[in-house]
DOMAR-931894 format. One record per residue: residue in three letters; x, y, z of N, C-alpha, C, CB in turn. Coordinates in steps of 0.001 Angstrom, whole numbers, plus 500000, padded with zeros to 6 digits. Glycine has a CB too. Example, Ala and Ser with C-alpha at 12.3 -4.5 7.8 and 13.67 -1.06 7.14 Angstrom:
BEGIN
R   type      n.x      n.y      n.z     ca.x     ca.y     ca.z      c.x      c.y      c.z     cb.x     cb.y     cb.z
R    ALA   513190   494310   507800   512300   495500   507800   513200   496700   507800   511308   495527   509046
R    SER   512850   497750   507080   513670   498940   507140   512900   500030   507870   514084   499402   505725
***
This chain:
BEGIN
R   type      n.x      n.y      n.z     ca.x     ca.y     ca.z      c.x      c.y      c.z     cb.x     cb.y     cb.z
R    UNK   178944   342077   785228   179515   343034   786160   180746   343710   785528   179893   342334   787492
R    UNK   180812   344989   785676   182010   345857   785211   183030   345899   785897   181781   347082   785063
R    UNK   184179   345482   785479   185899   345158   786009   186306   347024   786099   187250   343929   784313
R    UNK   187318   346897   787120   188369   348216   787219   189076   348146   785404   189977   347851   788844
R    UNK   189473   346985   785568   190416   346841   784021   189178   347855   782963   190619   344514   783261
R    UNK   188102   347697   782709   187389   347655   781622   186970   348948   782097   186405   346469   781295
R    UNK   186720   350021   783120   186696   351487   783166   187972   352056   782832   186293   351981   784470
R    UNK   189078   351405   783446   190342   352271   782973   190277   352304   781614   191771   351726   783383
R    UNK   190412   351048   780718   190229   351112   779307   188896   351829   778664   190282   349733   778879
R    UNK   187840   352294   779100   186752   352903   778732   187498   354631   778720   185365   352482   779889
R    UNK   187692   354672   779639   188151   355762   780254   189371   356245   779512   188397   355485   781651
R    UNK   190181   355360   779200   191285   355854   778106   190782   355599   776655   192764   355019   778288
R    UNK   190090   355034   776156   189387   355493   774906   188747   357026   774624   188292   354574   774805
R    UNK   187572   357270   775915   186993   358477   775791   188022   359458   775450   186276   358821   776959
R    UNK   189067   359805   776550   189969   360867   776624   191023   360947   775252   190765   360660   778019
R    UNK   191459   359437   774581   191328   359583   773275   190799   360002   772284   191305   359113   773055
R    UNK   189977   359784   772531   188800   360314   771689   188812   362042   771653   187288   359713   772420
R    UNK   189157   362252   773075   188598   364263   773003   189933   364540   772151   188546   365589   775077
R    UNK   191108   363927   772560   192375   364559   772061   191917   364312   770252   194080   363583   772769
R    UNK   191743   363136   769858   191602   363329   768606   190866   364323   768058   191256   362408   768190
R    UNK   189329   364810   768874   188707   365569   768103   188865   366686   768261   187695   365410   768056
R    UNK   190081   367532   769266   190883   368435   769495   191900   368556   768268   191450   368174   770767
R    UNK   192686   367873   767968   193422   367892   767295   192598   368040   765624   194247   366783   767744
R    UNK   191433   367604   765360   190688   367790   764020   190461   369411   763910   189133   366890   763997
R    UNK   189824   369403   765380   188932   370897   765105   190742   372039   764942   187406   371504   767207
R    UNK   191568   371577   765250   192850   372672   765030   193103   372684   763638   194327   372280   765809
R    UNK   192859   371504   763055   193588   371187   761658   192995   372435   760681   193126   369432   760972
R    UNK   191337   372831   761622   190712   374007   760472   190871   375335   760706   189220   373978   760285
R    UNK   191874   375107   761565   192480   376604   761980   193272   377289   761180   193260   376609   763097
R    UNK   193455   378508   760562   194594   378457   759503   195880   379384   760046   193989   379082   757957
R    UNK   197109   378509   760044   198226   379067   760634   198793   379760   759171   199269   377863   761494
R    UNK   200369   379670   758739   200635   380441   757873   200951   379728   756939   201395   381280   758138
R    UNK   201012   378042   757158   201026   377124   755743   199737   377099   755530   201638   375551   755743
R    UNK   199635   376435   753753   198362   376196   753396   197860   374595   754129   198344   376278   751679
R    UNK   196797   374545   753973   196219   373335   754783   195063   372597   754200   195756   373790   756125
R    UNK   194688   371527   753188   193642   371329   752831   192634   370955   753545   193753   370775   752131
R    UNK   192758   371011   754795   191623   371057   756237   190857   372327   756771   192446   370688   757587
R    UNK   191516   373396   755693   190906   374835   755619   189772   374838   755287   191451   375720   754805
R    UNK   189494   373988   753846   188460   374539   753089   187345   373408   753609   188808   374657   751337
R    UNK   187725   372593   754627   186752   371147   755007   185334   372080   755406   187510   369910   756731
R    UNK   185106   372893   755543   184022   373808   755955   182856   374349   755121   184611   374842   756361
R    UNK   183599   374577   753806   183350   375112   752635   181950   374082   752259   184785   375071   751587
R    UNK   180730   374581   752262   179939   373837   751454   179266   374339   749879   178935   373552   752369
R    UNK   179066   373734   749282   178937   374673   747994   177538   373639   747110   180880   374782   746896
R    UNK   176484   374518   746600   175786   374175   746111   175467   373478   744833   175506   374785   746303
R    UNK   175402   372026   744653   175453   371386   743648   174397   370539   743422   176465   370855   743620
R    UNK   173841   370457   742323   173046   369077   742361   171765   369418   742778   173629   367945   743345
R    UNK   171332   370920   743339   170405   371016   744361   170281   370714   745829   169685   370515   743979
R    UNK   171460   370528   746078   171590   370512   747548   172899   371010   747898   171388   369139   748143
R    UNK   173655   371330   749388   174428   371927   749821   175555   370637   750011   173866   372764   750936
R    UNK   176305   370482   749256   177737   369280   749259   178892   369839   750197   178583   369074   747478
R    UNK   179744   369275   750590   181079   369618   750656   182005   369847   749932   181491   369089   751091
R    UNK   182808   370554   749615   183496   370944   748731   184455   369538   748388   184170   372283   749195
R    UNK   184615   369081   748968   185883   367804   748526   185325   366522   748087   186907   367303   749875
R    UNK   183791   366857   748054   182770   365841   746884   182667   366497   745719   181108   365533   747300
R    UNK   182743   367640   745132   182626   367870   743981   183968   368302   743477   181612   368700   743809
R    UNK   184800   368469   744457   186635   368727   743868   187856   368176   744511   187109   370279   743958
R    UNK   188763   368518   744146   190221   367912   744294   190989   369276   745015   191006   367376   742559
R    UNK   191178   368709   746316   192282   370254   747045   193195   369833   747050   192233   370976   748550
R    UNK   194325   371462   746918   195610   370272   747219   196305   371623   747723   196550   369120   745623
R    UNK   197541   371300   748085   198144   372684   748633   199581   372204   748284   197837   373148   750460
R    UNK   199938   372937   746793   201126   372530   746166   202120   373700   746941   201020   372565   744345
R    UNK   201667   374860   747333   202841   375847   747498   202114   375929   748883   203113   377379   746369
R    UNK   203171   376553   750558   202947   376818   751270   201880   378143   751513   203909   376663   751552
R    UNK   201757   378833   750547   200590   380109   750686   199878   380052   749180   201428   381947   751011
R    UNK   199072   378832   749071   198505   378349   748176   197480   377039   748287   199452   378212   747462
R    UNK   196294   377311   747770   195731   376228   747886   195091   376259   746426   194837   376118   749157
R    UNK   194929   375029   745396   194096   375055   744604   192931   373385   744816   195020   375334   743212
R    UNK   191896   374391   743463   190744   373396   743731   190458   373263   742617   189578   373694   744562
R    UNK   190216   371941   742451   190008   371216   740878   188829   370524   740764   191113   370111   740461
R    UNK   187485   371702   740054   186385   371139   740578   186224   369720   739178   184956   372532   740776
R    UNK   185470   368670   740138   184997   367420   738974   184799   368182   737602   183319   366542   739410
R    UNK   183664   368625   737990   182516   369522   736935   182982   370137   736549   181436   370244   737200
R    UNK   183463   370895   735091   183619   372454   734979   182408   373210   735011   184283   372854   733729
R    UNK   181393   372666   735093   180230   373766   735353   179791   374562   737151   178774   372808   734787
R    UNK   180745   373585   737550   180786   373825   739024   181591   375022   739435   181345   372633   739723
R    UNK   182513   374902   738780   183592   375938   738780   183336   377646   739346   184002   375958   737244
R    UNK   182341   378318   738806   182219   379657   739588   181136   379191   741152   181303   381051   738308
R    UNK   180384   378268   740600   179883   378084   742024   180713   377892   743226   179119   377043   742037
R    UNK   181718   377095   742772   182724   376731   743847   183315   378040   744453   183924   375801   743238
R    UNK   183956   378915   743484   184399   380145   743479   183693   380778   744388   184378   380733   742315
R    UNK   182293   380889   744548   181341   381809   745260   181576   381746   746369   180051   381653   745156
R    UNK   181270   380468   746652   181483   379277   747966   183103   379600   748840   181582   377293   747075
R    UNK   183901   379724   748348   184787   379863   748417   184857   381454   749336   185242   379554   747143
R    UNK   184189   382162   748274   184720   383460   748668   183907   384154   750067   184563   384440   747306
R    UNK   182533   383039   749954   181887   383870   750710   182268   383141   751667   180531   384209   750533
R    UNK   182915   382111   752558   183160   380882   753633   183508   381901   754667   184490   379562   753289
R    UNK   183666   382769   754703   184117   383738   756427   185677   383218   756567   182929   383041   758347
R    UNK   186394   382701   755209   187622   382423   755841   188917   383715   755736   188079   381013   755122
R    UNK   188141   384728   754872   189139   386091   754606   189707   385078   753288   190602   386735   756208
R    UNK   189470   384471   752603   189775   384081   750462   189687   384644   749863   189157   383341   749489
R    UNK   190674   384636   748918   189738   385428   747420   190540   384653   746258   189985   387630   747144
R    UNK   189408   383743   746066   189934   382882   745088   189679   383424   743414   189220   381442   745398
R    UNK   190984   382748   742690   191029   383219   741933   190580   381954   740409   192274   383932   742236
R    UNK   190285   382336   739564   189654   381045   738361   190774   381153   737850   188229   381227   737150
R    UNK   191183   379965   736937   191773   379522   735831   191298   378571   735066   192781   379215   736066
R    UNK   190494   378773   734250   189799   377771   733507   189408   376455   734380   190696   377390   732311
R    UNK   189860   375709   734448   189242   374443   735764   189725   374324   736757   189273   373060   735576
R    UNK   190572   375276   737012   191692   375661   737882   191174   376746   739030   192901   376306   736931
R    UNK   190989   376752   740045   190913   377443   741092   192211   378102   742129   190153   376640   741679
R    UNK   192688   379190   742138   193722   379197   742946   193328   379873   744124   194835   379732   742359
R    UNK   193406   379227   744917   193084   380355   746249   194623   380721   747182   191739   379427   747581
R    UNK   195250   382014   746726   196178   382090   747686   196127   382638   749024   196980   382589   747209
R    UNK   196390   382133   749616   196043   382530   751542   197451   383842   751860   196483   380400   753055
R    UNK   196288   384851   752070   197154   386050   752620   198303   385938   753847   196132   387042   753128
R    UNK   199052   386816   753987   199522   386901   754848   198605   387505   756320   200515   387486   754331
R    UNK   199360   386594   757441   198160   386552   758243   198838   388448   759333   198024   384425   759419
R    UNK   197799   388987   759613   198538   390243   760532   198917   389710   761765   197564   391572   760895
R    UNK   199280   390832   762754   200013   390131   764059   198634   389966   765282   201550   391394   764773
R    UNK   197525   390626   764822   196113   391083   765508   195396   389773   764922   195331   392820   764946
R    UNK   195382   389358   764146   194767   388024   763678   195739   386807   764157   194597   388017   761963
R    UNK   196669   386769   764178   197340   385156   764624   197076   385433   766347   199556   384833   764086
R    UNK   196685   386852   766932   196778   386530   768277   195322   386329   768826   197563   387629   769029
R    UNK   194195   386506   768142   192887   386044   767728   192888   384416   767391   192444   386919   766434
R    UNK   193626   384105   766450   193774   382361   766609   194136   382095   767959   195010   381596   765626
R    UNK   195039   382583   768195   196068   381830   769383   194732   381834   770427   197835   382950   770078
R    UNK   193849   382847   770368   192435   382846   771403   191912   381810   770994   191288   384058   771359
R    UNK   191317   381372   769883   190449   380508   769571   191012   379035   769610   189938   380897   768345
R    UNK   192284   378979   769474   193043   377777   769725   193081   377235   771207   194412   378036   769280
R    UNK   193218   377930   772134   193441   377948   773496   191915   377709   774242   194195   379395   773881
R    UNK   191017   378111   773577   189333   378028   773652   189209   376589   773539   188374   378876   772347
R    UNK   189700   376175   772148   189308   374220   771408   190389   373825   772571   189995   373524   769037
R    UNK   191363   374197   773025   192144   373122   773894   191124   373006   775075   193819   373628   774440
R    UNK   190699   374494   775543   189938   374074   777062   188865   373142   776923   189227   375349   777850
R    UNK   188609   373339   775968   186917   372228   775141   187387   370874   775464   186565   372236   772857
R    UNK   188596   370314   775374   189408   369245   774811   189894   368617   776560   190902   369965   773540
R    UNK   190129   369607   776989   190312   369383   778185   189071   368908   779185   190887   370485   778536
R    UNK   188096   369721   779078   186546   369741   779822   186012   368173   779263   185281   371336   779124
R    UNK   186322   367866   778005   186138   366415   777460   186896   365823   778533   186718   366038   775864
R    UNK   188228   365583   778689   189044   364694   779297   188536   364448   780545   190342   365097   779349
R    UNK   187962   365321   781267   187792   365762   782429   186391   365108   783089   187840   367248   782307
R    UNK   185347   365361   782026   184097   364240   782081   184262   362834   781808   183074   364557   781128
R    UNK   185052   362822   781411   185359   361243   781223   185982   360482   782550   186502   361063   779961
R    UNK   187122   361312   783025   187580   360947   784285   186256   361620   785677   189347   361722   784351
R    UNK   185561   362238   785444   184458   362464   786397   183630   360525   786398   183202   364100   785582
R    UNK   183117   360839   785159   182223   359824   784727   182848   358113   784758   181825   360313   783204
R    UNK   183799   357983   784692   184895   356746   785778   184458   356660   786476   186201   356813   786388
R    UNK   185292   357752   787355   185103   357923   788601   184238   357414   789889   184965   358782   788469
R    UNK   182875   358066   789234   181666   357761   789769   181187   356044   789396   180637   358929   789149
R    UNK   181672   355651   788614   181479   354205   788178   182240   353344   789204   182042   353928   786637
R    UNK   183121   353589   789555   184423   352825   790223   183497   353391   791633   186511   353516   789823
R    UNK   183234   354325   791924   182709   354315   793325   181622   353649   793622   182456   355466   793763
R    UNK   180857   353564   792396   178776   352433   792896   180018   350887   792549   176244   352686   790675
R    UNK   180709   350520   792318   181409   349038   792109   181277   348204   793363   183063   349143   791768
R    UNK   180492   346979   793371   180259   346321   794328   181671   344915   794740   178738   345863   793917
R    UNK   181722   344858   795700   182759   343358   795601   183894   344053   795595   182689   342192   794136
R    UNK   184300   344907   796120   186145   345341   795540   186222   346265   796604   186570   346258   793661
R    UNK   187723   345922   797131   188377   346785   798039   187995   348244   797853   189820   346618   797907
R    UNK   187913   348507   799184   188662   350285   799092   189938   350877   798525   188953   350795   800409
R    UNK   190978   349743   798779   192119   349628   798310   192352   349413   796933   192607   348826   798916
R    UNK   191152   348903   796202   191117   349070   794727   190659   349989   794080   190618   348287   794213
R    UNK   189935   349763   794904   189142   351594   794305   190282   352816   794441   187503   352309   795672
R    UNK   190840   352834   795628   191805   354070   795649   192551   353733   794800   192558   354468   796845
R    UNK   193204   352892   794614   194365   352324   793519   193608   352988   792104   194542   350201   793462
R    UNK   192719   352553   791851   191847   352707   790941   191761   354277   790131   190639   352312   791652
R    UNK   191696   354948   791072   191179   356193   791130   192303   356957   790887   190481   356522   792339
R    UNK   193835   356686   791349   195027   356878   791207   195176   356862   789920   195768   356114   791850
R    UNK   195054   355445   789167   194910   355492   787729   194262   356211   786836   194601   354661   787438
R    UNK   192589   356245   787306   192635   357430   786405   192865   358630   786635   191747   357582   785896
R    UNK   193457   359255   787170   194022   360389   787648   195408   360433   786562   194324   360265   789408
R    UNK   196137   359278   787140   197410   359278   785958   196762   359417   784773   198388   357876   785823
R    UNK   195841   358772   783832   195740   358625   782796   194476   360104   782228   195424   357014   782710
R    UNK   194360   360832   783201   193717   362154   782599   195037   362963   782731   192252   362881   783504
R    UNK   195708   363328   783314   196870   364274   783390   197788   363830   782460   197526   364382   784743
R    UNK   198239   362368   781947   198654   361786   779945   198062   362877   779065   197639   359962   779220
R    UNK   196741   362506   779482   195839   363100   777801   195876   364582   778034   193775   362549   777510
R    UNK   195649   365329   779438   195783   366968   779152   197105   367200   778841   195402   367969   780403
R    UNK   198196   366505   779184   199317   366771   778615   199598   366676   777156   200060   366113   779187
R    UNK   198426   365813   776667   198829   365701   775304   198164   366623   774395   198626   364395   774849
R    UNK   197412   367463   774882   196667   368649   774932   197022   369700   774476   196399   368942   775908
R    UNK   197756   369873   775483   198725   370617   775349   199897   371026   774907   198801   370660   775789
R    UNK   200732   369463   774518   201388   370145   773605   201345   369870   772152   202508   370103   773959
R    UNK   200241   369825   771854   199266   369674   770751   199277   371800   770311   197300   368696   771570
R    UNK   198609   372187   771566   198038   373423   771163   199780   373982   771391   196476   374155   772252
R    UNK   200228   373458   772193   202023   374426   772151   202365   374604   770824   203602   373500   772852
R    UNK   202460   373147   770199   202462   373098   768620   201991   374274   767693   201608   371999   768238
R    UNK   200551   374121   768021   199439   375189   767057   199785   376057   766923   198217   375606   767360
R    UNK   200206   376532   768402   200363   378194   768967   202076   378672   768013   200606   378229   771420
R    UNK   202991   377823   768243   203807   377691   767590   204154   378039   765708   203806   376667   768045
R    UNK   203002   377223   765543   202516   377250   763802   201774   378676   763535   201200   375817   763349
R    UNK   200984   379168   764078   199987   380342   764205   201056   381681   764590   198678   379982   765576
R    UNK   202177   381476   765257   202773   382892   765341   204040   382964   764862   202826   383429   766668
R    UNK   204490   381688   764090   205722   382128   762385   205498   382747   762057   206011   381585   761092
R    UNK   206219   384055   761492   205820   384550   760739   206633   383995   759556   205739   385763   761057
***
């Protein structure tokens, strides 16, 4: 039989869970530092099949409007380049013998307010997560046989507190983003 204790804790894992994968999907957002969570997207053809870029190289982001890539292979090297250029991220990477530099433009004021859309989009995503989770409680704590009404409301109180934690943490997660995305 399932305890109140063991939905609240179910229930605060899930909503963990959305915030973390809220907070991943931002990391590939690109504000105006460089970010080696940019290029996590990037797949590039090696071997005969489609890899990730950070299996066949080394990213690193030594300067704030800079990223380089140090492929294993030097035969990989313009492939990577291709990969690179064609990713839909607005790149234009540049070669140096095993050396890849990709410097990240300056972003316009019409594009960071286009992030700030797409950022505010992954928070509502993040939120609608939190939100099924405390639905999906919910409804658990109500079929619960053997237990007060008075626990259940108690119950229900809790997760209530503990979804309005995680959208808060949501949020100022994306306050953050939004923050990072309109420095200029």
């Amino acid at each position: 039989m399932t305890t109140i204790p063991e939905l609240l804790k179910h229930c605060r894992e899930l909503m963990t869970k959305a915030v973390e994968s809220t907070k991943r999907e931002l990391t590939g957002i690109r504000s105006g530092k460089a970010s080696t969570a940019l290029l996590d997207t990037i797949r590039v053809e090696a071997y005969g099949s489609l890899v990730p870029l950070n299996q066949v190289a080394m990213v690193a982001a030594p300067e704030p409007r800079m990223l380089t890539v140090q492929p294993f292979d030097k035969a990989l090297a313009p492939v990577i380049e291709k990969a690179i250029r064609d990713g839909d991220l607005g790149l234009n990477p540049a070669s140096q013998g095993n050396l890849i530099r990709v410097p990240l433009p300056a972003l316009s004021e019409e594009r960071r307010k286009e992030l700030v859309k797409v950022v505010h989009k992954l928070a509502e995503e993040g939120r609608i997560a939190i939100r099924h989770a405390r639905t999906d409680t919910l409804g658990k704590i109500k079929k619960l046989e053997h237990i007060s009404e008075d626990d259940k409301t108690r119950a229900e109180k809790d997760v209530q507190k503990i979804t309005d934690e995680h959208v808060k943490h949501v949020d100022e997660v994306i306050k953050s983003k939004e923050a990072e995305i309109m420095e200029v």
